[in-house]
Structure formats: structure tokens, C-alpha cells
Z-matrix of the N, CA and C atoms (Angstrom, degrees):
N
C 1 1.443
C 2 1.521 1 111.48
N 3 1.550 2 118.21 1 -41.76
C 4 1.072 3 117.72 2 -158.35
C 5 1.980 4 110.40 3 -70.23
N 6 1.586 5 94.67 4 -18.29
C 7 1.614 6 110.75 5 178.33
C 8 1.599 7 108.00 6 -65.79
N 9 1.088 8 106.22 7 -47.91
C 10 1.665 9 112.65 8 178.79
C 11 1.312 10 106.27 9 -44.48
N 12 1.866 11 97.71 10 -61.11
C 13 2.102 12 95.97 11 -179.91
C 14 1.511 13 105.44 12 -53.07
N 15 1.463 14 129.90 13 -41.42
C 16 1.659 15 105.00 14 -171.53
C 17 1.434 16 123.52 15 -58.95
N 18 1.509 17 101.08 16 -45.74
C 19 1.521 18 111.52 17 -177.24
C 20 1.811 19 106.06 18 -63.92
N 21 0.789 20 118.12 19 -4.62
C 22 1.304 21 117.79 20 -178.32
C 23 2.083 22 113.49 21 -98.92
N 24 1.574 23 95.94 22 -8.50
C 25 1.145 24 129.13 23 145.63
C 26 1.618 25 97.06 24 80.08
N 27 1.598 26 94.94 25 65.64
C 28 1.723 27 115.82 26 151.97
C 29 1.076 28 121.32 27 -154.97
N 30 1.471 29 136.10 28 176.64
C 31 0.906 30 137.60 29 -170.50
C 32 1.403 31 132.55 30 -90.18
N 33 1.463 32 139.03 31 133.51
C 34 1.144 33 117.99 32 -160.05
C 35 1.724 34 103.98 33 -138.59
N 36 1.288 35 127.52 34 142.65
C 37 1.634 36 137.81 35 151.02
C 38 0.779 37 133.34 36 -96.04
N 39 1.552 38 123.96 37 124.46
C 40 1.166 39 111.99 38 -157.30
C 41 1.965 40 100.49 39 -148.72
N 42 1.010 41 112.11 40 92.18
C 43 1.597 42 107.97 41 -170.53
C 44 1.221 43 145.41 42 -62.61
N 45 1.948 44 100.00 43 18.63
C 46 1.597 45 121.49 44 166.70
C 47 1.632 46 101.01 45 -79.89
N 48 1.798 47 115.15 46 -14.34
C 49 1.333 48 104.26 47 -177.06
C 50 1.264 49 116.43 48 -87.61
N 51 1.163 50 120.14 49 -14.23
C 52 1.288 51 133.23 50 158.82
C 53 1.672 52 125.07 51 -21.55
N 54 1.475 53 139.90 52 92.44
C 55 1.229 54 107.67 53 -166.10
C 56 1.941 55 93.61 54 -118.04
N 57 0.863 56 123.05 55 138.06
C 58 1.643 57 141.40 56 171.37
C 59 1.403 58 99.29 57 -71.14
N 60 1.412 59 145.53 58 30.88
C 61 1.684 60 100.53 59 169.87
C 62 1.278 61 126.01 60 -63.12
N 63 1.434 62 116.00 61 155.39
C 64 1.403 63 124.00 62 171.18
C 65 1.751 64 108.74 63 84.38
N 66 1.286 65 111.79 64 3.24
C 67 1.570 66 115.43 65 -171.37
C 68 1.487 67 108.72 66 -97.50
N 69 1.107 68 101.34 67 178.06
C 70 1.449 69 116.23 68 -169.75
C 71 1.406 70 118.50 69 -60.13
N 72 1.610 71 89.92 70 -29.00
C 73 1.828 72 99.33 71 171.07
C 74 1.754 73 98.43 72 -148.43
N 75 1.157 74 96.83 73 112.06
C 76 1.656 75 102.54 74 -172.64
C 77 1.761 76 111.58 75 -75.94
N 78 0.916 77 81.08 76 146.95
C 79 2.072 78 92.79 77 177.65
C 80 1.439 79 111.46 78 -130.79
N 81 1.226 80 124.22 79 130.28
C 82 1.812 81 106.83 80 157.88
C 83 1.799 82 96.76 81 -153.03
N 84 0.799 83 134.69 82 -160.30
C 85 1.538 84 127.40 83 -132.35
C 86 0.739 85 100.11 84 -120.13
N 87 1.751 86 130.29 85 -28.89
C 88 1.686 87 113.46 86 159.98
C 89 1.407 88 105.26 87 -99.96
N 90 1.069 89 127.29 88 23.82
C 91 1.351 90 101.34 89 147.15
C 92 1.890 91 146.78 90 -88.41
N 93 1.086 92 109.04 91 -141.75
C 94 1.525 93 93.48 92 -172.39
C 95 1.804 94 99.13 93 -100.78
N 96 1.354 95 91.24 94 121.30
C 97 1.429 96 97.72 95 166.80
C 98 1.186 97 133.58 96 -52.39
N 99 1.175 98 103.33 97 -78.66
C 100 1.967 99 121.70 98 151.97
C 101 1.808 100 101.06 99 7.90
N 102 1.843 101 87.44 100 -85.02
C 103 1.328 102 110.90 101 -178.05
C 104 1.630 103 113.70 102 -20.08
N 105 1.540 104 91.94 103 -91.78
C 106 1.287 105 89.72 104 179.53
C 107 1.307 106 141.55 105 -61.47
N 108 1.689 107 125.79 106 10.38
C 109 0.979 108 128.40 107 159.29
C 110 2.163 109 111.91 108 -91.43
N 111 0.803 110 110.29 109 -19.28
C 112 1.186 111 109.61 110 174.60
C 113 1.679 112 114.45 111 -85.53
N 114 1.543 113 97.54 112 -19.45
C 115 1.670 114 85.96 113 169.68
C 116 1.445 115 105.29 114 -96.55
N 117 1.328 116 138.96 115 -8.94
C 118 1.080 117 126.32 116 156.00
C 119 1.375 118 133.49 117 -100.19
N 120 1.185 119 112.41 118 29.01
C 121 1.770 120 126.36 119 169.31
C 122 1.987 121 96.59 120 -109.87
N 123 1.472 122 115.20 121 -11.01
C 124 1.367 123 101.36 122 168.46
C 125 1.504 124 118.41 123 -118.87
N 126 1.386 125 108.18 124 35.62
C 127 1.429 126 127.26 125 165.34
C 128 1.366 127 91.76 126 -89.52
N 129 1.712 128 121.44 127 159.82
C 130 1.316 129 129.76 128 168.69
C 131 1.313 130 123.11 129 -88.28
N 132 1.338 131 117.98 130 143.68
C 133 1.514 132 111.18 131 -172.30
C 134 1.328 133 133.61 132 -50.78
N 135 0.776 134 114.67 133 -6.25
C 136 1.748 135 138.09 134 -174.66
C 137 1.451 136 122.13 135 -137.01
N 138 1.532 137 101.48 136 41.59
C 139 1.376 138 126.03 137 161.83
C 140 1.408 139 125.04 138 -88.62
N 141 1.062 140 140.21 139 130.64
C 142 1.411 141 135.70 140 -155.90
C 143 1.569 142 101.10 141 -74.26
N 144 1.492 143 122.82 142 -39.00
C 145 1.326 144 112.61 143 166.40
C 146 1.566 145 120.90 144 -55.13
N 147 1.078 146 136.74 145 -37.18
C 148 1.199 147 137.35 146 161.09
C 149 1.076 148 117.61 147 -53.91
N 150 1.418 149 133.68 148 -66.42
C 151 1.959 150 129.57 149 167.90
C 152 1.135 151 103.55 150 -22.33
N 153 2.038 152 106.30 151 -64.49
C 154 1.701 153 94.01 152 -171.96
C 155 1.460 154 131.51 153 -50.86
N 156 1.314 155 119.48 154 -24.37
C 157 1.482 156 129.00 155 166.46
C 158 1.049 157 123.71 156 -56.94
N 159 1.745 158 105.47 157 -52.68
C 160 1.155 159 111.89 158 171.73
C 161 2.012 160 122.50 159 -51.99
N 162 1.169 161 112.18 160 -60.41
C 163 1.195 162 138.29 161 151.50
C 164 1.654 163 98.37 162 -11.48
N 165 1.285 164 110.53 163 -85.26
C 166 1.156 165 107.08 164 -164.32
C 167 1.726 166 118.44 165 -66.12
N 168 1.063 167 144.52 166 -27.39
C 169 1.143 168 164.78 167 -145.45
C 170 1.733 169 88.77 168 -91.72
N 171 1.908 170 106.97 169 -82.69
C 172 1.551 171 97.18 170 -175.93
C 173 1.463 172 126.94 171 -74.40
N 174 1.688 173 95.00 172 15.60
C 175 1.658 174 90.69 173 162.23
C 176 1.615 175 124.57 174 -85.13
N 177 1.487 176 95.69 175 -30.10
C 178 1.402 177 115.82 176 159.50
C 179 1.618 178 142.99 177 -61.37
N 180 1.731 179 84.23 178 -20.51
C 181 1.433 180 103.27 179 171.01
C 182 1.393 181 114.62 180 -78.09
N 183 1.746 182 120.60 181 -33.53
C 184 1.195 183 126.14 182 -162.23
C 185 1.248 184 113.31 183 -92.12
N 186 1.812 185 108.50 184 -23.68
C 187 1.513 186 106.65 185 172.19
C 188 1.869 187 108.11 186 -77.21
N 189 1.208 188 124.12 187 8.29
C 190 1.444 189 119.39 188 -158.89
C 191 1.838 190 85.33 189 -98.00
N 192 1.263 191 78.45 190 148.04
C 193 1.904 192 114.00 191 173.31
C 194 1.931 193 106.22 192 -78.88
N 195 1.173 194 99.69 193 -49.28
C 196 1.769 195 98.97 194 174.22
C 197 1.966 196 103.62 195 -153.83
N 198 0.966 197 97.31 196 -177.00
C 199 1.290 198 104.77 197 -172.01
C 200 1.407 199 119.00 198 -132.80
N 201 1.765 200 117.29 199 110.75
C 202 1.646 201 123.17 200 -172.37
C 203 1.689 202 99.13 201 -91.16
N 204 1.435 203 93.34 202 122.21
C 205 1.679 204 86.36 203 146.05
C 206 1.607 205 122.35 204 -103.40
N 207 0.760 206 115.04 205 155.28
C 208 1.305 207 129.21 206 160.64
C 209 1.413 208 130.25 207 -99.63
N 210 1.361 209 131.41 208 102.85
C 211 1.545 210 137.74 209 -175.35
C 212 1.545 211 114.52 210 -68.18
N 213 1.253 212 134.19 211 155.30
C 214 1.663 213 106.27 212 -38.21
C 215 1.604 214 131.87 213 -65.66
N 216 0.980 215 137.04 214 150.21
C 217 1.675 216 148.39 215 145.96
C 218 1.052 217 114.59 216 -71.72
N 219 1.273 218 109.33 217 144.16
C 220 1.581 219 124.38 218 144.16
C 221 1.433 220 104.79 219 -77.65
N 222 1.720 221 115.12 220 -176.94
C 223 1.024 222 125.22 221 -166.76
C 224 1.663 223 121.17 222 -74.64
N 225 1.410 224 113.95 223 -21.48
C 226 1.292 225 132.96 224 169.51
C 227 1.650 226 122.48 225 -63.16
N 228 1.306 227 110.98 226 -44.68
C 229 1.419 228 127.52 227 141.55
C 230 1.623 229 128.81 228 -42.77
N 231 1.342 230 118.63 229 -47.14
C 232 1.433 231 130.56 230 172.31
C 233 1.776 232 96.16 231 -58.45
N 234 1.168 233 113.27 232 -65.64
C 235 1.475 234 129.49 233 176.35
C 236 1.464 235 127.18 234 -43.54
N 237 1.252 236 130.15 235 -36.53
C 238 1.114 237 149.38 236 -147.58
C 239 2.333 238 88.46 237 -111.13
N 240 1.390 239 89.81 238 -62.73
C 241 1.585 240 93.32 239 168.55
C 242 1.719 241 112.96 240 -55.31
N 243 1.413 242 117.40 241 -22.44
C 244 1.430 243 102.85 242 173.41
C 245 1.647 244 105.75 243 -73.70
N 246 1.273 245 98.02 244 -35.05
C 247 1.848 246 100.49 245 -163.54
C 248 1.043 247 91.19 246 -57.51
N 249 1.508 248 129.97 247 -75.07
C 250 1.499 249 125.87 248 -168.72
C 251 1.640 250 118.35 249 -41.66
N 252 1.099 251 119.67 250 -34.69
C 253 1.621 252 105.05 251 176.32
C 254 1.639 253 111.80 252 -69.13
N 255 1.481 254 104.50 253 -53.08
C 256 1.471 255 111.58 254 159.88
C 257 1.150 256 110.82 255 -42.19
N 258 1.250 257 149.58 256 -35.64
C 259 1.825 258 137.84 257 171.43
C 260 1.731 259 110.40 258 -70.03
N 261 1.605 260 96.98 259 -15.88
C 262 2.147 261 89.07 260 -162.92
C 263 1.551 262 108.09 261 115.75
N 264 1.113 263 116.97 262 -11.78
C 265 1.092 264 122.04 263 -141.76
C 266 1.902 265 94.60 264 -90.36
N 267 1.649 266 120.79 265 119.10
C 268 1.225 267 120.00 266 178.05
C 269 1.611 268 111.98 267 -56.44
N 270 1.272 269 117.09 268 145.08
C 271 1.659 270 117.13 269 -158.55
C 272 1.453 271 94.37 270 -130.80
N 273 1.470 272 118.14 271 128.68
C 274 1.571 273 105.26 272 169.78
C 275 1.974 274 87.97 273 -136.63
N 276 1.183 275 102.10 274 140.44
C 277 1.189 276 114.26 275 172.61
C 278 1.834 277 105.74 276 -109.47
N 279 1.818 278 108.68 277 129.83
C 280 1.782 279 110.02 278 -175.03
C 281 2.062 280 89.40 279 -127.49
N 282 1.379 281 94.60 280 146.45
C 283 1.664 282 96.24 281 160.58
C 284 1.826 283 101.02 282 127.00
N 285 1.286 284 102.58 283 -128.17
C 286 1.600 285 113.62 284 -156.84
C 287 1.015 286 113.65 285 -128.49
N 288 0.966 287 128.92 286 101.91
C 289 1.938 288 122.68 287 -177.64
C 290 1.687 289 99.66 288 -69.20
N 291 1.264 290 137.18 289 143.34
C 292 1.265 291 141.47 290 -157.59
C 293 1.966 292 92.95 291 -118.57
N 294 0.877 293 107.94 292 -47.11
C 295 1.771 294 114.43 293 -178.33
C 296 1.659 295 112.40 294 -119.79
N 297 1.013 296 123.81 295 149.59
C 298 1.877 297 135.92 296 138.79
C 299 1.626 298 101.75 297 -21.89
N 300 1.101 299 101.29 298 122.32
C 301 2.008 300 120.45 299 -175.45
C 302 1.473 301 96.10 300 -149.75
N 303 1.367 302 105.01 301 124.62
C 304 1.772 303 145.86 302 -163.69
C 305 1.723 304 84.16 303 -84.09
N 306 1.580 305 127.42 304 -36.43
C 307 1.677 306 108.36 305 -146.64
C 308 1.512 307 81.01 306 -137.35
């Protein structure tokens, strides 16, 4: 999705591009997704590799002009779309709702 927004000629973040080499839990773009989300949901919350994610992500949020979601999310996504409205930040949600959603 996020290719469509460039060619459409803006800028986009998107934190699957994100790649960790050499980190505590490595990521790069062909690897296994899955994977590396399950080894980093059993890191502890207050792991310095995690801040840095964190870190980097709502820094990205704050330099952004508006905020795309993409359907479906996980819960971090639900979250991350609250921050951005809470910043000002124009919110458009595109894609598939997967379940019944109250908000």
C-alpha cells in the first residue's frame, strides 16, 4: 500500500520497512514475519530494544502530515491511530474490517 502513496508522490512510513540487523531480534523483508513478531512480543516491555521501536515509530508519527491505516490491524495499529487523531493528525482508514468494531 505504502508504494501506491509514493507513486502518487508523497511520503510514506511504514514500520514493516523497518529492518533490525544485528539486533536483539533481527527483521529484514524477506524474512519471516510471523517469526519475528513472536520473538518480539516475548521480549519484556521495558527492553531497550523495544523503546527503540517504540522511539522510532512515534517519531514518525509526529513528523507525519496525516495518518493511513490500513485494514486489518492488530491492536498496536488501533493504538497508534488513536495517537494520531489525538496529535491533529487527519486519519483515514482503507481495506477490510475482519470483525464487528463498536468505534
Amino acid at each position: 500500500m505504502f508504494e501506491a502513496v509514493r507513486a502518487a508522490g508523497k511520503t510514506a512510513y511504514c514500520f514493516i520497512e523497518n529492518e533490525y540487523k544485528g539486533e536483539v531480534v533481527e527483521f529484514d523483508l524477506q524474512g519471516d514475519a510471523e517469526k519475528f513478531m513472536a520473538e518480539l512480543e516475548a521480549l519484556p516491555q521495558d527492553h531497550p530494544h523495544i523503546r527503540r521501536i517504540f522511539d522510532i515509530d512515534m517519531q514518525a508519527e509526529r513528523d507525519a502530515e496525516n495518518f493511513l491505516f490500513v485494514m486489518p490491524g492488530g491492536v498496536s495499529a488501533h493504538i497508534e491511530a488513536g495517537v494520531a487523531y489525538g496529535m491533529g493528525k487527519k486519519c483515514y482508514a482503507i481495506g477490510t474490517i475482519e470483525k464487528t468494531e463498536t468505534l
